[in-house]
N, C-alpha and C positions, 0 to 999 in steps of 0.2 A: 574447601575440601581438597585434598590432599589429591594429587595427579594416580597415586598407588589405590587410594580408597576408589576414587571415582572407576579406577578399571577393575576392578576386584566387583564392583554394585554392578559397571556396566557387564562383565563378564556372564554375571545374575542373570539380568535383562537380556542376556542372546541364549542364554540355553548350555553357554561354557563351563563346565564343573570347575571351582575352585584349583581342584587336583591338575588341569590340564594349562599349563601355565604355556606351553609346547604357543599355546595358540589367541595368549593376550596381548599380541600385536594388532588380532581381529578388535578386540574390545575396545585396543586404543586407538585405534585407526575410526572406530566409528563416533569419538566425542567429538562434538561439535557439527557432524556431519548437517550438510545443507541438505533442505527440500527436495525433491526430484520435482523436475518441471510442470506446472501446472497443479502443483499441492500449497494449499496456503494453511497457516494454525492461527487460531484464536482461544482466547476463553470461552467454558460454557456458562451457561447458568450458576454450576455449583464452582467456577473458579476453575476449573481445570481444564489442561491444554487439550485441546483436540484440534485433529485434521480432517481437513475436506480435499477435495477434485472437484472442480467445479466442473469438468465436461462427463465424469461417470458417476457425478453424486457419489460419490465413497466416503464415508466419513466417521472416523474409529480417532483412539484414544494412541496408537501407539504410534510412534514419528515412525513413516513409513521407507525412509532408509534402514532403520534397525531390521525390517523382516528381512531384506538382503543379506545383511550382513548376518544371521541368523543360517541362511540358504549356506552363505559362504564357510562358514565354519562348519558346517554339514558335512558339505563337497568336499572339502581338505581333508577334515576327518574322516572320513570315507575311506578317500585316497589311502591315507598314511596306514589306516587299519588295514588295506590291501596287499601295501607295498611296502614303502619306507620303514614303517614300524618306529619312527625317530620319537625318544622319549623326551626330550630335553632340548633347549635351545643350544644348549652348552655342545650335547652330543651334534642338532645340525652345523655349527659353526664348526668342530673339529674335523668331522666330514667335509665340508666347503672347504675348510684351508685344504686338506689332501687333491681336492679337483684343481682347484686355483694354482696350487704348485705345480702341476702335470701341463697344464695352461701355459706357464711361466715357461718351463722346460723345454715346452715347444718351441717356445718364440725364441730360446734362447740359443737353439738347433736349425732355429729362420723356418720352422716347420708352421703350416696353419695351425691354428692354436686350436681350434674347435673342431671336434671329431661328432660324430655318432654317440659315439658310447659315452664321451665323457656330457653329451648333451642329455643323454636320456638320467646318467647318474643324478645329476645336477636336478634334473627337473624334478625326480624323487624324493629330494630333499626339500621341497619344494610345497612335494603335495600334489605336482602336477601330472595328471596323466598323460603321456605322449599319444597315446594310441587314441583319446577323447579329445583332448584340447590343443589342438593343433597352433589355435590364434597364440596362448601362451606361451606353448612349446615355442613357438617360433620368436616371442619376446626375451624368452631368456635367451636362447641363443646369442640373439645382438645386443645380450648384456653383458654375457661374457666375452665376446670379442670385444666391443668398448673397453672392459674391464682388462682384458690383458693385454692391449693396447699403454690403456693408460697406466696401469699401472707396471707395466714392464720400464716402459720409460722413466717412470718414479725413481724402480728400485737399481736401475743401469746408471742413472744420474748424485741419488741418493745415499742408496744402499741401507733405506728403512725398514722397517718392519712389515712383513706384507698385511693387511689389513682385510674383512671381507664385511665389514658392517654396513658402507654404503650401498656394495650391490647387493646385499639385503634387503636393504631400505629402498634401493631401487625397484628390486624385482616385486615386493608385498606391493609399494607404490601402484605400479600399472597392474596388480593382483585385482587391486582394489576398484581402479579405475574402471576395467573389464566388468569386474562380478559387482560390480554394487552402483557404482555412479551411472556408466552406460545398460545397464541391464534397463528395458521397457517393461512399465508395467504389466502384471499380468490382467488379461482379456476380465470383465466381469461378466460373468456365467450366468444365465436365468436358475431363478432358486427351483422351478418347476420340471423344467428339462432342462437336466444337468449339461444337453452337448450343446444348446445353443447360446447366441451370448446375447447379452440381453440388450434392453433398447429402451427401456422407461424404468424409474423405481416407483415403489409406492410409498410417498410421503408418511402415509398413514402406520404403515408395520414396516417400515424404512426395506421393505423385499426388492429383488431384482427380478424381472420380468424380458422375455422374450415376448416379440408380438404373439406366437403361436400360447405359450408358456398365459399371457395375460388376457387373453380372449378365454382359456378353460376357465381360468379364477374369476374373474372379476366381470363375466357376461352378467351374473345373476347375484342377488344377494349385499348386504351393506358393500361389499367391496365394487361395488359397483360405479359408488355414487364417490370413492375415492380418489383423494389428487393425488397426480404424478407428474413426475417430470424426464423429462428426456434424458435418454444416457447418450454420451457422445465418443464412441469407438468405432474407429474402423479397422473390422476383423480382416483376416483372412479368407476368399470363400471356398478355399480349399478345406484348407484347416480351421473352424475355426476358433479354437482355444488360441491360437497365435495372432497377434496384430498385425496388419498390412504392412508391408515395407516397401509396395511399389504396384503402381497401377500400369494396366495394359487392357486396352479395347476396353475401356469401362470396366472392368474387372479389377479388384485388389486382389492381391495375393500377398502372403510373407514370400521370405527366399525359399522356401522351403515349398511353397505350395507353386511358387510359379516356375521353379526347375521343373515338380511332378507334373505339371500341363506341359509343359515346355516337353519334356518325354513322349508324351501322349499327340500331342499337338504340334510338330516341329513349324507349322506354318506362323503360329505366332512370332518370331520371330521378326514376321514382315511388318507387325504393328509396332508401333511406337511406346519404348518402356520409360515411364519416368518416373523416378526414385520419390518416395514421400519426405518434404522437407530437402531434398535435393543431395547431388555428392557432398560427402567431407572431406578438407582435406589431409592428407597421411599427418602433415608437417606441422600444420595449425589445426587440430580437431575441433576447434572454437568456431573456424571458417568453414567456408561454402568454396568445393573445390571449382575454379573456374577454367582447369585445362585440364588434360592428359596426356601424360608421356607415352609415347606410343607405343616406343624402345623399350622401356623398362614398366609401363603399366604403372603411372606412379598416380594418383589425384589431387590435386596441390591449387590450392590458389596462388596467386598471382607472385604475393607475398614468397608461401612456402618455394614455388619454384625459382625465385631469383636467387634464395639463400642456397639450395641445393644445386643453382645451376655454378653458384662462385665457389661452391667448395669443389664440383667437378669440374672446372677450372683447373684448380691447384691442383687435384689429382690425374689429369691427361684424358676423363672423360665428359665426352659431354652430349647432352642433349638431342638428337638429330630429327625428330619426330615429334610435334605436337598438336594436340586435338586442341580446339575450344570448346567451351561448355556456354550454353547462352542459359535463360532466365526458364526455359521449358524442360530444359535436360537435353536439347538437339544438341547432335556434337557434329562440326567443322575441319575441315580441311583446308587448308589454304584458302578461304572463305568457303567451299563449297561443302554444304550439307552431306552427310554422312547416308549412306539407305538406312533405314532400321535395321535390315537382316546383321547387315555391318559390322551398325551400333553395337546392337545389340550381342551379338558375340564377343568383340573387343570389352565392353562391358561387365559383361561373365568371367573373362580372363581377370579385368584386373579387377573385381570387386571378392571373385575366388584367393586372387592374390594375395588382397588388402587383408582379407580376413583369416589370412596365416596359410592357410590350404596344408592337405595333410603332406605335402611333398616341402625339405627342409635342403637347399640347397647349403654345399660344403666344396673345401678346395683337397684335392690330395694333397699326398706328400711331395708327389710328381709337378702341384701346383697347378693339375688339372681338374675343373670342374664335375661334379655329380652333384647327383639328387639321390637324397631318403627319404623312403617313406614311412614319416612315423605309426601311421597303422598297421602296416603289412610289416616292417622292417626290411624293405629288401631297397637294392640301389640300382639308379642307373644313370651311364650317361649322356642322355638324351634328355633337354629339358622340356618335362610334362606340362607345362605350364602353356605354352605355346600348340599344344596339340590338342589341348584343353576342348 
C-alpha cells in the first residue's frame, strides 16, 4: 500500500474529511503509532485485532492511540475555525516564510529575534491557542529562537535559500508528542453513576461499575451471581474524572485537584508531596529526574544536567544551586533534607515552570528582560515565576 493511500484510509479512520488535506500530517503522524503504556493486542476469536488494559479491563476493537489523534485533529480544527482560518499547507508555509524573515531581519539588526506578536502569529498558524495552551505556546517559542539561530548562521555563511519545512516538522513533532504520546488515559466512569469512576467490570455484560454504582445492580437478581474483576485506577479525589498525579497525606489528587485543596487548606503544604511514578526529566523525558536546579527550576537527571551544565560552560553561565531528588521524592541540600513546606513550594515553581505556565519570558530591544502573559496579554518586568 502506497504511503498516499494509507493516509487518505487513515484520514477515514480519524474522522478527517478527505477535503481537509490542511491536516493530513495528523493522519500521517499516526501510522505505525505504538501502544500507550499498559495496552497490549491480540487476535480474537473471529481473527481480528483487539486491545486490552489489563489494570482497567478496557478492551474494544480500535488501537487506542487513534482516539488521540482523533481529540487532536478536533482541537486544531477548532482553533483554525476560530482564528487562523489557514486553508492550505501551501497558504501556512507562505505565512511562515513572512514570520521567519522578520526573525531573520532581527538578528540581522543583533535585535532578539522573538517578540510577542511575532510568537502569537506564528502559533496561529499553528493551530495553537496562546491564551489555552501555554505548554506549546512556550515550545514554539524555543523553536523559533533555535530556528533563527541556526538558520541565520546558515544563510550569513551560505547564502541559501531560507527553508521552513524542518521547523514544521519540528513544531507538529512535539504537537504530537504533547497531544497524543503523553496525554493519560481517560478515568473509566461507572456506567450507573456517570460521576464516579469505577472499580470492578462485569465480565458478564462487560459494564463498568463503581462500588456505590454495583451494590444498586447486582445486590439482587442473576446479576448477582456474576463474575468481575477489579478495575485498577487511581483517580483524583478531588476530581474525579481526572487521574492522580500525586499523593499527599494519603490522599491523591491530579495537579488540578491538589492546587484547589492546597487553596483551601494552605497547611498541606507541611505534608509531604510525592509525584506518582516520580519527577521527569526536562532533557531526557525517558528518565527519572534525579536533581534540581534551584537557579533556574530545571528537573534533569544526572545525565541531562552534565550535558546542560557543559553547554553553560561555553556560554559563561552556570549552575550555582542544586537540590537532589532520592527514591521517595525528598529533596536535599547539601545533604540536608528539605521541610515539606519548602519542598513543596520550590516544586510548584518549577513543575508550573516545566509545564510552560501562562507567563512567556522575552528580551527587549534594550536587551532587557520581561515577561508576557499569553492569557491576559499584558507585560511585565518582574519575573512572576519566582513570586509564584
Amino acid at each position: 500500500m502506497s504511503i498516499q493511500l494509507a493516509v487518505r484510509e487513515r484520514m477515514q479512520l480519524l474522522e478527517i474529511p478527505e477535503t481537509e488535506l490542511l491536516w493530513a500530517w495528523i493522519a500521517q503522524s499516526s501510522l505505525g503509532a505504538p501502544l500507550p503504556e499498559g495496552w497490549d493486542d491480540f487476535l480474537d476469536e473471529d481473527g481480528q485485532k483487539a486491545y486490552y488494559h489489563g489494570k482497567t479491563k478496557r478492551l474494544q476493537r480500535t488501537h487506542p492511540m487513534l482516539e488521540r489523534f482523533t481529540v487532536l485533529y478536533k482541537k486544531v480544527k477548532d482553533v483554525n475555525d476560530r482564528g487562523g482560518k489557514i486553508e492550505s499547507e501551501r497558504k501556512m508555509e507562505s505565512m511562515l516564510y513572512v514570520i521567519m524573515n522578520e526573525l531573520l531581519n532581527r538578528c540581522n539588526r543583533e535585535l532578539p529575534p522573538v517578540t510577542p506578536e511575532l510568537l502569537e502569529r506564528c502559533s496561529l498558524l499553528f493551530a495553537v491557542d496562546t491564551s489555552e495552551d501555554s505548554k506549546m505556546t512556550n515550545i514554539i517559542k524555543v523553536a523559533m529562537a533555535d530556528y533563527a539561530e541556526e538558520q541565520y548562521d546558515v544563510l550569513v555563511t551560505t547564502q541559501t535559500k531560507l527553508t521552513v519545512q524542518n521547523f514544521i516538522d519540528r513544531v507538529r513533532k512535539e504537537m504530537v508528542r504533547i497531544e497524543v504520546h503523553e496525554k493519560p488515559d481517560a478515568t473509566v466512569m461507572c456506567s450507573e453513576y456517570s460521576d464516579k469512576p469505577a472499580v470492578v467490570k462485569n465480565l458478564v455484560t462487560f459494564d463498568f461499575y463503581s462500588l456505590e454504582g454495583f451494590a444498586a445492580t447486582h445486590s439482587t437478581g442473576k446479576r448477582k451471581n456474576h463474575e468481575t474483576a477489579k478495575v485498577e485506577q487511581t483517580v483524583c479525589s478531588i476530581f474525579p474524572r481526572r487521574l492522580a498525579t500525586c499523593e499527599v497525606d494519603n490522599q491523591f489528587y491530579s495537579d488540578e485537584g491538589y492546587r484547589f485543596v492546597l487553596a483551601k487548606h494552605p497547611a498541606l503544604r507541611s505534608k509531604h508531596l510525592k509525584i506518582l511514578g516520580g519527577y521527569r526529566c526536562q532533557e531526557y523525558v525517558e528518565k527519572k529526574a534525579e536533581v534540581l536546579t534551584e537557579d533556574t527550576l530545571e528537573f534533569l537527571s544526572w545525565e541531562g544536567y552534565f550535558k546542560l551544565f557543559r553547554h553553560k560552560q561555553l556560554t559563561g553561565g552556570l549552575y550555582n544551586y542544586l537540590l537532589t531528588i532520592d527514591q521517595e521524592g525528598y529533596f536535599f541540600r547539601l545533604g540536608q533534607k528539605l521541610p515539606p513546606e519548602e519542598a513543596s513550594r520550590i516544586v510548584d515553581k518549577a513543575r508550573f515552570l516545566a509545564g510552560g505556565g501562562e507567563w512567556a519570558s522575552f528580551t527587549d530591544d534594550q536587551h532587557d528582560a520581561y515577561w508576557y502573559n499569553l492569557r491576559d496579554k499584558v507585560v511585565t518586568k518582574t519575573n512572576p515565576y519566582f513570586s509564584y
